[in-house]
Residue frames relative to the residue before (quaternion, step in Angstrom):
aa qw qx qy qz dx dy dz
X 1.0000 0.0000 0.0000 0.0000 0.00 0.00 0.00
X 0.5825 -0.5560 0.4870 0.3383 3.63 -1.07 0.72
X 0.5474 -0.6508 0.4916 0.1876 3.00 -0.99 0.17
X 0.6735 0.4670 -0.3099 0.4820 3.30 1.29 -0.69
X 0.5245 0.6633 -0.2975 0.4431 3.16 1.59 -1.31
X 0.7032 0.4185 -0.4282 0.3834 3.57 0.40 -1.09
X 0.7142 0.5788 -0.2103 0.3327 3.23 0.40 -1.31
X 0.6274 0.4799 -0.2532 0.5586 3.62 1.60 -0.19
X 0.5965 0.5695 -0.3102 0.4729 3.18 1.53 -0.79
X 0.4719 0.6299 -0.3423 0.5131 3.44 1.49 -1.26
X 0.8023 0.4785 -0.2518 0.2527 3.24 -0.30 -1.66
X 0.6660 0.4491 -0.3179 0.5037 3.61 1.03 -1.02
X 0.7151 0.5149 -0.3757 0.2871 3.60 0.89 -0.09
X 0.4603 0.6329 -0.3490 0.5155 2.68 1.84 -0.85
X 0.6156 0.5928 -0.3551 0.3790 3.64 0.01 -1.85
X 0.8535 0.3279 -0.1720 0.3667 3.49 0.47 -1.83
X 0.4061 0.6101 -0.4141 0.5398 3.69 1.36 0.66
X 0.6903 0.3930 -0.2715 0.5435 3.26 0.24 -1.27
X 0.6876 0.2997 -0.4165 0.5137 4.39 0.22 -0.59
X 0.6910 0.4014 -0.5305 0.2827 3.66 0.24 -0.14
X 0.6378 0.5028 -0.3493 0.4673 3.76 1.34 -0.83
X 0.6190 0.5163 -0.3918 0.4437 3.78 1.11 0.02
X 0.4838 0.7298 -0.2054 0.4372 3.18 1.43 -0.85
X 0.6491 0.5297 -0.0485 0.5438 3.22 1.24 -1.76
X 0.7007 0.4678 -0.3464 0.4125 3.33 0.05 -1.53
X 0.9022 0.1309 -0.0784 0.4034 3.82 0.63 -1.46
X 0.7381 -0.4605 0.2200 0.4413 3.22 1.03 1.48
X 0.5714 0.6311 -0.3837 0.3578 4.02 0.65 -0.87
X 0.1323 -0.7846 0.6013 0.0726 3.78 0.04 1.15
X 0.3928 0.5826 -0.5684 0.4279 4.07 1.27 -0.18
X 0.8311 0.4738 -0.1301 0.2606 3.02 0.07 -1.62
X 0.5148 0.5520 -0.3216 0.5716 4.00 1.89 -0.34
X 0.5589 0.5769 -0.2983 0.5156 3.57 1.22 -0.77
X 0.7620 0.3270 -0.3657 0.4228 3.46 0.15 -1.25
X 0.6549 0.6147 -0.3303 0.2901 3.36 1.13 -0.91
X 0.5103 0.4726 -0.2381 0.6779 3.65 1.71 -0.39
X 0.5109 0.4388 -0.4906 0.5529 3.53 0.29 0.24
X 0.4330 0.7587 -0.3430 0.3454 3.46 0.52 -1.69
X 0.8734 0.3130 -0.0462 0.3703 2.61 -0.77 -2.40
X 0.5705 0.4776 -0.4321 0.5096 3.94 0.70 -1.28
X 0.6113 0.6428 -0.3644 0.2834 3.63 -0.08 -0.50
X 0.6121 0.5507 -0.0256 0.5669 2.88 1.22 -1.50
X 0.7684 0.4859 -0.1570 0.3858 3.47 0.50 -1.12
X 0.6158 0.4855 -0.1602 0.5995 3.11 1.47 -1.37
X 0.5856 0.5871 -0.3359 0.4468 4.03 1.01 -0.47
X 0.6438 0.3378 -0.2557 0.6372 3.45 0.87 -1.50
X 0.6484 0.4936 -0.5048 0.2849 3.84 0.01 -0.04
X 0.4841 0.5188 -0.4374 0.5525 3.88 1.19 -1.24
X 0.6223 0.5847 -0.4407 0.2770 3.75 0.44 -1.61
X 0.7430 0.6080 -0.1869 0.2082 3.36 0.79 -1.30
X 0.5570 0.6051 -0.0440 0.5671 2.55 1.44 -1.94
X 0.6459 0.4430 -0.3553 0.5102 4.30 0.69 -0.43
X 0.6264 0.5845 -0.2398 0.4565 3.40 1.15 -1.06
X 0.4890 0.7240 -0.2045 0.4416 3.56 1.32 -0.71
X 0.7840 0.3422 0.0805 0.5116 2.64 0.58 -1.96
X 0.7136 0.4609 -0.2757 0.4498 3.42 0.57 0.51
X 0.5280 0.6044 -0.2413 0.5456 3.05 1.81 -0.20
């Protein structure tokens, strides 16, 4: 996996944690959604990442 790639993959998961527990804390279920969006993003990213890494082996 790139390196940048992880670290973006990281980040969108991270990002989408932190909007769902804000989301939470002040009641705003828009804002827990985007934050699960977020994260899937992230998740799905480090997966393609993975799946290239595979394939190169």
């Amino acid at each position: 996996m790139a390196a940048s790639e992880k670290a973006r993959a990281k980040a969108e998961k991270a990002v989408g944690k932190v909007a769902q527990a804000a989301g939470r804390a002040v009641g705003n279920q828009k804002l827990v959604a985007k934050g699960h969006a977020a994260e899937a993003a992230g998740q799905a990213r480090e997966a393609k990442e993975s799946m290239k890494d595979t394939g190169r082996r």
